[in-house]
Each structure stands twice: as structure tokens, then as C-alpha cells.
N, C-alpha and C positions, 0 to 999 in steps of 0.2 A: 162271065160265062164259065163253062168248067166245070170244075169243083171251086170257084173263089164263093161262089155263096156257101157253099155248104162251111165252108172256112171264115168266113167273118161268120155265120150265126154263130159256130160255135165261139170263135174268139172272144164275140162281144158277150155271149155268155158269162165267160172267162172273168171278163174285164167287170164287168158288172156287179157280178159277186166280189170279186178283188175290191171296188169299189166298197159295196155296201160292208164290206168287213176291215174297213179302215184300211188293206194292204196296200191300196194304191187313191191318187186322189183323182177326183171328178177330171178335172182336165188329163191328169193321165189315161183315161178307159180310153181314148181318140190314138194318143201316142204309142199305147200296149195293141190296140187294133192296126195301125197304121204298119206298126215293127214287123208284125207279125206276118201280114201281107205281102211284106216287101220279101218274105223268109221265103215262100212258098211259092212255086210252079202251077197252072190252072192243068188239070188234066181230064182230060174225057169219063166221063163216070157214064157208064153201062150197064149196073144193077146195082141194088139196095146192097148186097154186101161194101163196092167200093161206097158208097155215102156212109156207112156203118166205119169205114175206116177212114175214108176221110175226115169224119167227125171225133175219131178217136184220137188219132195224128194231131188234131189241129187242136185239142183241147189238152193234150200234154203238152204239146210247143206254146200254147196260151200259158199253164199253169208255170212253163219253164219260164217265161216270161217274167211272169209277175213275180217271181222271187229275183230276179235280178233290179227291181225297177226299184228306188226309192222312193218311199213316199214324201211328198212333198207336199 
């Protein structure tokens, strides 16, 4: 509930591309989503501005991510 959707689509965005660009491997897209989740607070979203920033938030903490992760 929240903003946790608006926060995994983008994550998984994140992970996905990381994925298809070798930064990270198929089992990790689950462990870079999972991290990221566990980062992040659900909070009441009450217009298209806060989803515009929730999405923007959750896709720099995704990309912040994915340069810490090694691929494996």
C-alpha cells in the first residue's frame, strides 16, 4: 500500500535494465528489489506530484544500488 508500488515498479525497472546490461545478474534483479524495499518507508501519496517524486527517489536509490552490487 503507499507508495511501496510506485517504489518496486520503479526498482524493478532499475534492476532490469542493470540486468540486461550485464551490471548485475538475473538472480540478483530479486536481491537489488528486495534491498531496496527494506530501505524505504510506505507513505500516503495524494497527487501525481508526490508519485513523480516517489518515482524519482526510488530510481536514484535503485541506480545507487546497483553500483554497489557485484555481479556475480
Amino acid at each position: 500500500g503507499g507508495s511501496f508500488t510506485i517504489e518496486l515498479n520503479a526498482i524493478n525497472e532499475i534492476a532490469v535494465d542493470a540486468f540486461l546490461n550485464k551490471k548485475i545478474s538475473f538472480i540478483q534483479i530479486s536481491q537489488l528489489i528486495e534491498t531496496a524495499l527494506n530501505q524505504v518507508k510506505s507513505i500516503n501519496v495524494s497527487s501525481i506530484e508526490d508519485v513523480l517524486e516517489i518515482d524519482k527517489n526510488a530510481r536514484v536509490a535503485g541506480e545507487n544500488l546497483v553500483k554497489g552490487f557485484r555481479f556475480a
